[in-house]
Residue, then its C-alpha position, 0 to 999 in steps of 0.5 A: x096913386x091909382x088916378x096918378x098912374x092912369x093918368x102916367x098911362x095915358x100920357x105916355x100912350x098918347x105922346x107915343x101915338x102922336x109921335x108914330x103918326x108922322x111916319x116920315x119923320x119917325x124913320x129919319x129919326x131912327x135912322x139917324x139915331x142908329x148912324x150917330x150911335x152906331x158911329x161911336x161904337x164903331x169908333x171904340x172897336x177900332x180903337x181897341x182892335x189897333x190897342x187891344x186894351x186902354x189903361x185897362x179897359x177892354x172892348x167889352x168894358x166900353x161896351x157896358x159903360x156905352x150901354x148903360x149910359x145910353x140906355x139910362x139917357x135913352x129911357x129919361x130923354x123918351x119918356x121924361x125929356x120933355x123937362x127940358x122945355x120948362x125955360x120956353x113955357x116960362x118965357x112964353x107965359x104957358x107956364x099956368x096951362x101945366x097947372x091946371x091939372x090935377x097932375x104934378x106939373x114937372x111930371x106932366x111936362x117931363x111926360x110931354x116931349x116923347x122922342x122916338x131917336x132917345x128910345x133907339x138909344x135905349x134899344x142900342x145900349x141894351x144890345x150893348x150891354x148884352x153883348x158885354x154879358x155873352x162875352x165877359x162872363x157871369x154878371x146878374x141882369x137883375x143887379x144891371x137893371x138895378x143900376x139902369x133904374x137908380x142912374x135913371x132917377x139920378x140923372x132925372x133928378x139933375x134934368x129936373x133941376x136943371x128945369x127948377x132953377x131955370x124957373x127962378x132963372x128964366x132967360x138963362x134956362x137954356x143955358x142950364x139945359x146946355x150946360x147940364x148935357x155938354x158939362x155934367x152929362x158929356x165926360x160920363x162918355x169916355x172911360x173914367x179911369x183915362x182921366x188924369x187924378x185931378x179931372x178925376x177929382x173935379x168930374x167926380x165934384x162937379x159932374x154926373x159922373x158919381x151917378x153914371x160911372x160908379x155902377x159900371x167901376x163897381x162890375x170893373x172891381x175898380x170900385x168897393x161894391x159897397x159904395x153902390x148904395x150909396x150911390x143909389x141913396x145920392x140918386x134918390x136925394x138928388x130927386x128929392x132936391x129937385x122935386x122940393x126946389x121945383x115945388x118952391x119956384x112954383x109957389x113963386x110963379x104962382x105967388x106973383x113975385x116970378 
């Protein structure tokens, strides 16, 4: 467990470093990191200073959905979004160059993609949900940094999936990864309870929206508080699934059969 966290240590230490070393680059991502979600927010203030209130939803209610969801995303797609590579190491053959390491390969090729603009979302979401904290009132930070984690590992555990059946499923990995951000990831942006009963039935089937809204429903009171660990039980499962099918897909890269 010690070499393992070393070896976490050191990746991430260098895919920070490499990323920083292109100066230029690193402020055009930040600057437009910040502009895109900046953006969004602004968009949500405006309308809820013409509304006031949205089918119960407050400015302060966006302002921790954005935020969680942004920081959790934020966090994944730093610092484990290079899982979305796997469809182009399979189809470039580069695929054995992960396993020749002592190191699990979905980790070291999640670790592998550092993204500097996903690390500002993160920061933008946490002054988000401060602002939701200083304004709506008493909410324990350890019981937000809870929901940030297990969402993470929920949400983490779809990304990996989504790269473990692209292993079986090469030429449609792209599509995967696409379908995971536009269809899975895409509805947990706009506010659950505006969604007619039957979308609310199909997204919560079908989405990440049970792993992404629960946390932020559950502080509404628009959800039992006793569900949220249960969702943080189908987070670690969804991990677990994804883990277990990578593992298969590898023993079948490496069987031959691929």
């Amino acid at each position: 467990m010690d070499n393992l966290l070393r070896i976490t240590r050191v990746i991430i230490i260098s895919e920070v470093k490499r990323v920083l070393s292109y100066k230029a680059s690193t402020l055009i991502s930040i600057t437009l990191s910040i502009l895109s979600t900046g953006t969004f927010f602004c968009i949500w203030w405006l309308l809820y200073k013409k509304f006031g209130e949205i089918n119960g939803y407050t400015f302060e209610d966006i302002c921790l959905m954005l935020g969680v969801i942004w920081c959790v995303l934020g966090f994944v797609n730093s610092f484990l979004g290079g899982i979305s590579k796997a469809p182009d190491y399979i189809q470039r053959g580069n695929f054995i160059e992960l396993q020749l390491f002592p190191y699990p390969s979905f980790l070291l090729l999640s670790l592998k993609g550092f993204r500097v603009s996903s690390f500002t979302d993160f920061l933008l979401g946490s002054l988000g949900i401060t602002y939701y904290i200083v304004v709506a009132g008493d909410i324990n930070p350890i019981l937000i940094l809870a929901m940030i984690l297990f969402t993470g590992i929920g949400v983490y555990g779809f990304y990996l999936l989504m790269g473990a059946v692209s292993l079986f499923f090469p030429r449609a990995g792209h599509g995967f990864m696409r379908i995971f951000g536009g269809i899975l990831i895409g509805p947990s942006f706009y506010a659950y309870g505006n969604f007619p009963r039957p979308l609310k039935i199909l997204l919560w089937i079908t989405t990440t929206i049970p792993i992404m809204i629960l946390p932020i429903e559950v502080i509404r009171g628009t959800f039992d508080a006793s569900l949220l660990p249960l969702g943080w039980i189908i987070s670690c499962l969804i991990l677990y699934l994804a883990i277990f099918t990578w593992q298969k897909a590898e023993r079948r890269i490496e069987s031959g059969s691929f």
